[in-house]
Structure formats: structure tokens, C-alpha cells
C-alpha positions as CSV (number, residue, x, y, z in Angstrom):
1,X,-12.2,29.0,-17.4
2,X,-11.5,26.2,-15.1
3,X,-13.6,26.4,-12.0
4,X,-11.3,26.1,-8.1
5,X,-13.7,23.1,-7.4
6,X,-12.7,21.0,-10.6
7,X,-9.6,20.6,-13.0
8,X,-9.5,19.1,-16.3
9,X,-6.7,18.0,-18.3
10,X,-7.1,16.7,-21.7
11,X,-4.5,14.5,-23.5
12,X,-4.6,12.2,-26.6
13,X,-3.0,8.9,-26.9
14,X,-0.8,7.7,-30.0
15,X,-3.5,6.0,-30.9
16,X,-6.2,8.9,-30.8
17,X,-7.7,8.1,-28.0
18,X,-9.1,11.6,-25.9
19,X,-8.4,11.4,-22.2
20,X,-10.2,13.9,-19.7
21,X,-8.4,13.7,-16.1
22,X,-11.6,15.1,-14.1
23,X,-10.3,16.5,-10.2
24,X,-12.6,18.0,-7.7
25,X,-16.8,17.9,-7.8
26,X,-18.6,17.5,-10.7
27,X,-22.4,20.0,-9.9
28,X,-24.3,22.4,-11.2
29,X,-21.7,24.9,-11.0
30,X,-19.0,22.8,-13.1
31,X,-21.3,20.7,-15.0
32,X,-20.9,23.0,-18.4
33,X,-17.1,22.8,-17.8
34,X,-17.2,19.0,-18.1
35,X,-19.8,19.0,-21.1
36,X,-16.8,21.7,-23.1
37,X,-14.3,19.3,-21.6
38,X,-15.9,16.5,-23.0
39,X,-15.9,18.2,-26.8
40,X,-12.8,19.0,-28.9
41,X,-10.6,22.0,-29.1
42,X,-13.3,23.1,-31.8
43,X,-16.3,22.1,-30.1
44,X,-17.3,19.0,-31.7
45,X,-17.4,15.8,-29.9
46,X,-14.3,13.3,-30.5
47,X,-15.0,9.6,-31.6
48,X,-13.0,8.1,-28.4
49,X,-12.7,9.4,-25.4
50,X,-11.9,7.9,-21.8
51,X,-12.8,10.0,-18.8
52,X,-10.8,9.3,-15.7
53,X,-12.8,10.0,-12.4
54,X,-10.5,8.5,-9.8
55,X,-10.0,11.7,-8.5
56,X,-13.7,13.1,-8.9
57,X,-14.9,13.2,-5.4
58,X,-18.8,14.1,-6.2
59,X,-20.8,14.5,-9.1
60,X,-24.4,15.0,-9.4
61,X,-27.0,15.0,-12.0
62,X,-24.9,17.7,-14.0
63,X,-22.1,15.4,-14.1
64,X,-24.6,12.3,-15.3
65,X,-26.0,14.5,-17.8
66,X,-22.3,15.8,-19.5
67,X,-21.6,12.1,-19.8
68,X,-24.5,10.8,-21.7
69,X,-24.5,13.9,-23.8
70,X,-20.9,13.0,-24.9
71,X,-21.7,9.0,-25.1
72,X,-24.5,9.9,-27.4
73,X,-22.2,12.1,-29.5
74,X,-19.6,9.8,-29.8
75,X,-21.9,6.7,-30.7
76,X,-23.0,9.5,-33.9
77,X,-19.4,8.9,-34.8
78,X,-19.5,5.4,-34.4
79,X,-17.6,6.1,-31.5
80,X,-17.7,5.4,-27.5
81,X,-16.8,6.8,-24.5
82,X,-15.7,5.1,-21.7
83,X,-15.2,5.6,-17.3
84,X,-11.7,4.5,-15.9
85,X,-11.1,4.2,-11.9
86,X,-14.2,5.4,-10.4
87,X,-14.0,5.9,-6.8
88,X,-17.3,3.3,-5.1
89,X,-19.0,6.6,-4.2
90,X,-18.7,8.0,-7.8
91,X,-19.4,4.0,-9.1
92,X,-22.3,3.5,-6.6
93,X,-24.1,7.1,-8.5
94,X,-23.2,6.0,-12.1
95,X,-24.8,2.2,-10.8
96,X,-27.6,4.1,-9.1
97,X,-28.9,5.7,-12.7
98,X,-28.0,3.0,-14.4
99,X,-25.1,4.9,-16.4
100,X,-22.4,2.2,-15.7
101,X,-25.0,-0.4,-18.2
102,X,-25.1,2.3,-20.9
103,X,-20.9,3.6,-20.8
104,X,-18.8,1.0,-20.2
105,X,-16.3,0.8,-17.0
106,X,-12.7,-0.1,-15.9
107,X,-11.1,0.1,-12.5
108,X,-8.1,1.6,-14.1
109,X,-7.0,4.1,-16.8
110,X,-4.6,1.4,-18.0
111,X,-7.5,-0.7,-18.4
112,X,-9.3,1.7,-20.6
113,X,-7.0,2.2,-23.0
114,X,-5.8,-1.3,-23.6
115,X,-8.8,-2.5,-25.0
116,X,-7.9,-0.2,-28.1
117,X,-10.3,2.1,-29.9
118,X,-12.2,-1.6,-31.0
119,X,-14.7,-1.8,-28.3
120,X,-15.7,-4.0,-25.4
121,X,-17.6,-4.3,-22.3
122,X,-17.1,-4.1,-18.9
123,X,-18.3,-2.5,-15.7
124,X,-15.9,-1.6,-12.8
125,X,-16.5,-3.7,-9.9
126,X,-15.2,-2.5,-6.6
127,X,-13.9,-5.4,-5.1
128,X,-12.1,-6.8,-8.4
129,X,-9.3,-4.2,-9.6
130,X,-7.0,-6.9,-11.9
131,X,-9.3,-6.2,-15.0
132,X,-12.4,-5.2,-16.4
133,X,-15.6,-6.7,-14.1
134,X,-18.4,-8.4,-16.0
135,X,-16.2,-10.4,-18.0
């Protein structure tokens, strides 16, 4: 059941690749929507997923907690998770924890996705937005 104050929709690329479109706030009320959102249709975490928060305009410790939950789950799989186009409010929480040095960042979905289901590194970087910061 999808809560008024946040909307999820989950899509998979051609290549596999599990993509969560996150609208509205991420709190304690919606937290354990994102942590089922952030599993498979059967409940088991998926080896690559990309969570796109450009439209998330708040998310607490709830939110923090859904995401390392699912990073740790997909790193069992030998796996990752990665942020895409983080608003600053939503970037300066995930630097403020220290989340954005544990689950990598990009300014943009595109971004995300085009570094394949390989790997890399980056960490969004507000005032850069032409490709992955910390390059």
C-alpha cells in the first residue's frame, strides 16, 4: 500500500538493472514502504539497484536506514546499490551521516546507469552536474 506522502515506481533496465523512482518524504511513516520497495517482487533483495531521489523532498533516519539495509544486501550478492540526482537538501543528509562515502552517487539517473552493472565510484557534487563528482 503506497502511502499519499510517497510514491514508488519500480522498473528494470535491459540490462537488469532495478530502478526505484522515490516521490514525496521518506520518515518514519513511509520508511518500511521504501525498505519493501527496495526488495524484489518476492522479497529478496536484487543484486543492482539505482534509487532515484530527485524528487524525494525529505527523508530522515528511516530513509538512511532502508538504504544501508539494501546496500548491505546487495553487496551479499556481490551486488551494489547506487543514489541518482539527489536534491542538496537530500545530498547535504546522506553527506551529514556519511552515507554518500559508503553508496556511491551521481547527479543524474542517466549517470547511474551508464556506468553498467561493473561498478565505480562517485559522489554527487552539487555544483558539478556534467558527470560523476570525485572523479
Amino acid at each position: 500500500m503506497e502511502s499519499p506522502r510517497l510514491s514508488v515506481t519500480r522498473s528494470t533496465t535491459a540490462e537488469g538493472i532495478t530502478v526505484l523512482a522515490l516521490r514525496g518524504e521518506i520518515d518514519f511513516t513511509t520508511g518500511t514502504e521504501v525498505q519493501r520497495a527496495l526488495l524484489g517482487p518476492g522479497g529478496e533483495a536484487t543484486a543492482h539497484t539505482v534509487v532515484e531521489l530527485s524528487q524525494v523532498t525529505f527523508m530522515d533516519s528511516s530513509g538512511i536506514n532502508a538504504l544501508i539495509g539494501a546496500h548491505h544486501a546487495a553487496t551479499a550478492l556481490e551486488g551494489w546499490v547506487r543514489l541518482a540526482a539527489p536534491s542538496p537538501s537530500i545530498l547535504r543528509v546522506l553527506q551529514i551521516v556519511g552515507l554518500d562515502t559508503v553508496i556511491t552517487c551521481y547527479p543524474t539517473l542517466q549517470q547511474a546507469l551508464s556506468i553498467g552493472a561493473g561498478g565505480g565510484r562517485a559522489t554527487a557534487d552539487r555544483s558539478r552536474r556534467d558527470g560523476p563528482a570525485g572523479d
